[in-house]
Each structure stands twice: as structure tokens, then as C-alpha cells.
Steps between C-alpha positions, in 0.01 A plus 500: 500500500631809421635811695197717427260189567588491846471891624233521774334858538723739769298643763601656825227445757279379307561840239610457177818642359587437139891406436676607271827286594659393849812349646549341778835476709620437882846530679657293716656569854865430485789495830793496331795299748878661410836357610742756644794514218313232258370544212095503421225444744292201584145611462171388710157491342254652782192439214314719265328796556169595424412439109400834373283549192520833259221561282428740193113552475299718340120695590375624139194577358206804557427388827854451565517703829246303722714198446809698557328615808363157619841387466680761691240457781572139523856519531491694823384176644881356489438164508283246354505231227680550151371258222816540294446432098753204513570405865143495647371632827772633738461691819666830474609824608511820285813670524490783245221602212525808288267603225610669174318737232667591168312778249518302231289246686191652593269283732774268604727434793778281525587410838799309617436264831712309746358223688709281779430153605321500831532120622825366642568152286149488334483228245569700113401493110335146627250520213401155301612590144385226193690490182344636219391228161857559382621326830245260481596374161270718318657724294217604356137500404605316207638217711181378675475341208694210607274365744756285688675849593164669554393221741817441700487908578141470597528230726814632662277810555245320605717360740597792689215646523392179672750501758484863589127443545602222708700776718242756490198295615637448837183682600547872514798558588575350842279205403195364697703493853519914436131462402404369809750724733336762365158365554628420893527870579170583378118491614307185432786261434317198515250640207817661324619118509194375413475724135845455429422109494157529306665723267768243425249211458270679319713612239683090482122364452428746257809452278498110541071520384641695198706222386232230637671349756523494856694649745650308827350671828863667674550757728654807307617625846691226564636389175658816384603448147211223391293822386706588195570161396115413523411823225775417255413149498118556431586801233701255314266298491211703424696700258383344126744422212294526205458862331125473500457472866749755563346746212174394716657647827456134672787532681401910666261430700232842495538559902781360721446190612381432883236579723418859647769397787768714266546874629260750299768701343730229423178320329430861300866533395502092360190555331551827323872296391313185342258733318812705342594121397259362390407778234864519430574870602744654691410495909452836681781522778206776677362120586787452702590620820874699538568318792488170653230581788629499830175300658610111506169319387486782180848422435474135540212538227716718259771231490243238395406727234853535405566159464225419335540758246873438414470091523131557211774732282824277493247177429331725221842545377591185460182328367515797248857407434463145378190700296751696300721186411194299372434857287836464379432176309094484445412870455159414659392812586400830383796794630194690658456158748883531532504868610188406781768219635778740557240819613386223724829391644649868536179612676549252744919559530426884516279412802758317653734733470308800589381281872856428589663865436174666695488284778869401504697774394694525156800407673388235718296337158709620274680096476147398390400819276809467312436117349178537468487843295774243296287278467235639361758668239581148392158390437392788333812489297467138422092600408619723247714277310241266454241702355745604268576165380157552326409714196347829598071509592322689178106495422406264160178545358316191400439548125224237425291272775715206595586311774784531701672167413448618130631856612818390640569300212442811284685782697800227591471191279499275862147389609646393835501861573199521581455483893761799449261711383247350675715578811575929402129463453349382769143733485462320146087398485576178246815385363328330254284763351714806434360819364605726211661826593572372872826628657737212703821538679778293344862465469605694148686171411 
């Protein structure tokens, strides 16, 4: 992935400042040791000092001054977190600002900032980078043509993203045993207890009656990590492998599954998320809270959504993977059913994404955002070069009444293209009795 692909947006405090370029240096404490009448000096390392960070950034525009102004306002509160463009989120001190106004540049300031590091021996630049397709053996579009290459980077993908799931579904953080500290030092444990069980069990029964099986009774609060394995297991299984039951949305279930147990906002947030799928559209991160809610039961309830969400997406991708190789050899369907597939798998990646940056943090997610925002690249990629395998979509008119068996044989000399056109037709009233003058999609050759 390249340099520019990885630059997070700066913000002091929360404010954003727009970079125009930065460096980054720190010095090191040094006690030099001399020998009377020796030559040189032993030297002792005492450690570094504070990293300190020196960035160009610029306020421009009409309304240039109120952000100059918010800006200057902010940074007489000294301290406070710096999300650097390249090193991520670093606690910090401001040591010097100034601000600078040329006439040739009207309604712009450049200003010239100094941050120090803040946190004695504070982990640094820790971020989870992923090679781009070059480094994955893709040096190209062109190259997903070979579908052994395509495949291996897919599933390598694939298997990343699994594992850092794996990581990040230790249940919010400090897992169920924060959960339930949290839930100790509050009214109505036993109740708090209570939901967070029901909400568990709910959601398992409802998952395992989506792929029509049934779920062993277990206690969620005592076997910690049985939760997570139960959903994946079910969504695999539930998840179909043919094209026309995923084009059909049988794997999306309209409403998270579960009983009303589930927390009312986490329930709102799931739902709104499967609608955005299952019509293929982009979700709306207003749907999703900007921070992982501090009450235990909601967050317990949020985590199942997470899961849930991410595990329907990466078992999406994959049926919709093996799709795309049939595609590659059959050409069975139309590139309009090919574009819902991929809408339908980036809806649901997009919502995965967008649940573990709100209610993670970027940082904290940003192992898991990474691969999958990848992944979804390499299916949508991979999509592409299929459909252009095929000749390009144009409108033929039928010039006399025919049937379609007759038809194909006419517009390509090959009968046996007939469930083709039968197929980019599908609103066709009778194969076999085909009007004059009536317009059909087909392949120009």
C-alpha cells in the first residue's frame, strides 16, 4: 500500500489541521566518560528524549479566519491528543505555533507548529500496515486474470482478516470478565447479569434458526469465547453458495436475528445495517454510535452486533468469491447480477468497517479495517475482470416474430445460446412467441 494510502486525517483535540508536510526527530541524552591524558571518551546512552513533531499546515479559504481562530483557541489548551498523518494518535505537548500571512495570498495562513511527545516510553508508529496488490502478487488489474494468483491473494486476505477478528472479538475490549466488573459496580447486578446472558442466547438461537439448526444450551457467562465461535459457525452455514440465493438476499436476513432480549439501539443500528445490505447501498455511519457506550449490558449488545455483522460480510465474501471463479469459466450471468453481488458484499464490509472504527477507534480497529477495505478491493477488482471477459451489453431489435431458439441462431449462428438470452431477459412474457419490433438485451457478439 502506498505512502499516500496510509495518511490518517491530523487533528489536534479532536480539531482538524491540514498538513502540508512534517518531520519528526528526537535526541538522545548522552554522559560522555574521558580519561585524563587519553585519547577519546567512552560515551553512556541515558535514552532518548521526547520525540518532537514539526508541522507545515495551512487555514485557506473565505471562511478562512474562524478556522484560524478555532485553531488558535485550541492550542492554548497545551496538551491533548495529536492524530499525526503517518504515526497515529500521540499524546502531546505544544511547544511553539506561529501563524503567517503573505499579500500575495489573500485568505490564507500558513502556520508552522511544534508538538512534543507527552508519554514517557509510550508504545510508537504501532499501526498494522497491509501490502498493497503489487506485494500481494498482483501487479495489476490485469493480473486477476490468473485466477490461481487472484485466489491465493484472496485467501491470504481472507486469512488475516480472520485472525484479527479472532483478536478483536474478545468482547469489547477487556472481554466479558470487564463486562461483568463493570456490571459489579453498578445498580441491579443480578438483572444486569441476567440481560447480558439473554442477550447472548438470544442472538446464538437466532443465528443457529437462520441456518436451521440447533444450538447447544451453554452459559455465555461462563464459557467466554463459545459466543463467537457459535455465530461464525451458523453464518457459514446459513450463508448460500449459489448466485440465485445470494442475488435473492437468502443469506441477509431483513432484521437481526434474536429475540427482543438485544439492547434497543444496538437492535436499531443492526437493522438499519442489513437494510443498507440487502438493497446493496452504501450504510449510513449516522446509524452508528461514535463511541462504544460506557453502560455494560448496551455494550455487551453492540459487540454481538459487531460480530455478527463482520462474521455475515467475510462469509458473503467468500461465497461470492467461488461465484466469480465459476463466472470466469460459464459466464452464467448477466454483469448487472454481478454488480448486485459485489454492491452486496461491500455494503456489508463498509458496515463492518464503519462498527469497528466508531465503536473501537481507528487505531484500535484499524488491524481489521485495513484487510477488509483490501478485501473488498480484490473482489471488486476480480468482478471487473470478469465482466470484461464478455462482449459489451447493446439493445437488438427483433426484426421479424421468432422464437428465441430461432433468434439466437440468427443473431449468433449457436442455438445453444439461448438460455443466454433467456437469462439478460428475464421479464421476457414467451420465449417461444417473440414479437416484431421488440427490443432484448444481448451480447453484440
Amino acid at each position: 500500500m502506498s505512502w499516500s494510502d496510509n495518511l490518517l486525517d491530523c487533528s489536534y483535540r479532536g480539531l482538524p489541521i491540514l498538513v502540508m508536510s512534517e518531520s519528526t526527530g528526537a535526541e538522545y541524552s548522552l554522559v560522555p566518560h574521558g580519561v585524563p591524558y587519553q585519547n577519546g571518551e567512552s560515551v553512556e546512552p541515558l535514552g532518548r528524549n521526547a520525540r518532537r513533531f514539526s508541522i507545515k499546515a495551512v487555514n485557506w479559504g473565505s471562511n478562512y479566519e474562524v478556522a484560524l481562530q478555532a485553531l488558535l483557541a485550541i492550542f492554548e489548551q497545551q496538551s491533548g491528543e495529536l492524530v499525526h498523518p503517518i504515526y497515529g494518535s500521540v499524546n502531546v505537548v505544544i511547544a511553539s505555533w506561529s501563524v503567517g500571512h503573505v499579500a500575495e495570498r489573500p485568505d490564507y495562513a500558513a502556520l508552522d507548529l511544534v508538538f512534543v511527545e507527552n508519554t514517557p516510553g509510550a508504545p510508537f508508529f504501532e499501526r498494522t500496515l497491509f501490502e498493497n496488490f503489487t506485494d500481494l502478487g498482483l501487479a495489476s488489474d490485469l493480473d486477476l486474470n490468473s485466477s490461481t494468483t487472484w485466489q491465493s491473494a484472496l485467501l491470504d486476505t481472507l486469512a488475516r482478516v480472520d485472525s484479527l477478528v479472532s483478536e478483536v472479538q474478545q468482547w469489547i475490549g477487556g472481554g466479558w470478565t470487564g463486562l461483568m466488573e463493570n456490571a459489579l459496580g453498578l445498580p441491579g447486578i443480578t438483572l444486569r447479569l441476567q440481560q447480558l446472558r439473554s442477550q447472548a442466547l438470544g442472538i446464538i438461537n437466532g443465528v443457529a434458526s437462520m441456518a436451521g439448526s440447533t444450538s447447544s444450551a451453554f452459559d455465555p457467562l461462563i464459557d467466554l469465547v463459545r459466543t463467537p465461535t457459535e455465530i461464525r459457525a451458523a453464518i457459514d452455514i446459513s450463508t448460500p453458495s449459489k448466485a440465485s440465493e445470494l442475488l435473492a438476499g437468502r443469506g441477509v436476513p431483513s432484521a437481526m436475528p434474536g429475540d427482543t432480549t438485544l439492547d434497543s439501539s444496538a437492535l436499531r443500528t443492526a437493522n438499519a445495517l442489513l437494510e443498507s445490505a440487502f438493497a446493496g447501498i452504501e450504510p449510513n455511519a449516522a446509524d452508528i454510535p461514535e463511541a462504544m457506550p460506557s453502560d455494560p449490558v448496551t455494550a455487551s449488545a453492540f459487540g454481538l452486533v459487531i460480530i455478527f455483522i463482520t462474521e455475515l460480510a467475510l462469509a458473503h465474501a467468500e461465497a461470492v468469491t467461488e461465484v466469480l471463479e465459476d463466472e470466469s469459466i460459464t459466464q452464467a450471468l448477466s454483469p448487472e447480477d454481478l454488480s448486485r453481488l459485489i454492491a452486496l458484499v461491500r455494503s456489508l464490509i463498509q458496515a463492518a468497517i464503519l462498527l469497528h472504527r466508531n465503536l473501537y477507534g481507528i487505531e484500535q480497529a484499524l488491524a481489521v479495517i485495513e484487510p477488509l477495505r483490501m478485501l473488498a478491493g480484490l473482489i471488486q477488482a476480480r468482478a471487473r475482470q470478469v465482466i470484461l471477459q464478455r462482449p459489451p451489453m447493446i439493445n437488438r431489435t427483433v426484426e421479424s416474430a421468432t422464437s428465441l431458439r430461432l433468434l439466437a441462431f440468427h443473431w449468433y449462428g449457436d442455438h445453444a445460446r439461448t438460455a443466454e438470452l433467456l437469462r439478460l431477459n428475464p421479464r421476457m412474457r414467451s420465449p417461444f412467441m417473440i414479437s416484431s419490433g421488440e427490443v432484448l438485451r444481448a451480447y453484440a457478439s
